[in-house]
C-alpha positions as CSV (number, residue, x, y, z in Angstrom):
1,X,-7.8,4.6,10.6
2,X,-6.2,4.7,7.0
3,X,-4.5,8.4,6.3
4,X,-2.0,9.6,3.6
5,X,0.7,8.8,5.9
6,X,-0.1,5.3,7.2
7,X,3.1,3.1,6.0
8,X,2.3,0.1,3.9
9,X,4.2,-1.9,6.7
10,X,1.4,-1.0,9.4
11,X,-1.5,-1.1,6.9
12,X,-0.3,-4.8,5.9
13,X,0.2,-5.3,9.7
14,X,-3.3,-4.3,10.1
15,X,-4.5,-6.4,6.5
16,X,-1.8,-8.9,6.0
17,X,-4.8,-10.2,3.1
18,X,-4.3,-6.9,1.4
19,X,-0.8,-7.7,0.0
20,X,-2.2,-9.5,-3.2
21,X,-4.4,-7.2,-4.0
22,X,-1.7,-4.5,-3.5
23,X,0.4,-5.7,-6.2
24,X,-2.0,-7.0,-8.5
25,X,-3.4,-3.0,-8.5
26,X,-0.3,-1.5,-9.7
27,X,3.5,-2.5,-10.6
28,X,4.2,0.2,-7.7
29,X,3.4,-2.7,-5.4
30,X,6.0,-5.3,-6.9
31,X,8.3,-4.7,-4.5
32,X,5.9,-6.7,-1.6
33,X,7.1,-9.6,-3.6
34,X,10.5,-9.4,-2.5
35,X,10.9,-10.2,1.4
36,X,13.8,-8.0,2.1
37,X,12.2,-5.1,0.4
38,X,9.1,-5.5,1.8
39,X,10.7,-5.0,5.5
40,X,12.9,-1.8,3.8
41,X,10.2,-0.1,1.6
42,X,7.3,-1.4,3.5
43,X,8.4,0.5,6.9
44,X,9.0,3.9,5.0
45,X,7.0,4.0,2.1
46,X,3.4,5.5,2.8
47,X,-0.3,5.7,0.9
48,X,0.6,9.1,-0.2
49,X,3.7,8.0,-1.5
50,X,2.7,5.3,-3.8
51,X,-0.3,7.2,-4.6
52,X,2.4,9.7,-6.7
53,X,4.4,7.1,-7.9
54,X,1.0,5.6,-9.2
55,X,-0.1,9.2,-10.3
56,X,-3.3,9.0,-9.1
57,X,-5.1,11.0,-6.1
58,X,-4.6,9.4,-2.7
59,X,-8.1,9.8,-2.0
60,X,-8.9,7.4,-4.0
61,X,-6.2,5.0,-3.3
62,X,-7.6,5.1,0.2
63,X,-11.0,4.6,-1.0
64,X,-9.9,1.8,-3.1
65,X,-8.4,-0.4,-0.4
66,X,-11.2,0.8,1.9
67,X,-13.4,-1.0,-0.3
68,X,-11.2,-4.3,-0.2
69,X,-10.8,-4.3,3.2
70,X,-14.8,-4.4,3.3
């Protein structure tokens, strides 16, 4: 189940497919690109987190890659 605090390591563990989409939503996501910062920012970062850095509600972060997981 997908929560504020799930880690964008576990949900890519869980989706490995969603990484693309990831970074083509937002620059906030760039950093999957990079292999080494995936395993550092990946294992701390969560949903919530990039949700502020993006400025927009988690909620609907959530809902958003709830509907691309579908």
């Amino acid at each position: 189940m997908l929560e504020r605090t799930t880690t964008i390591h576990a949900l890519l563990a869980d989706f490995p497919g969603l990484a693309s989409f990831l970074v083509a939503r937002h620059p906030a996501f760039a950093r999957l690109a990079d292999p080494s910062a995936w395993r550092r920012w990946a294992r701390v970062a969560t949903v919530g987190d990039v949700a502020v850095e993006m400025n927009v509600p988690w909620p609907d972060l959530l809902r958003e890659i709830q509907a691309e997981i579908k």
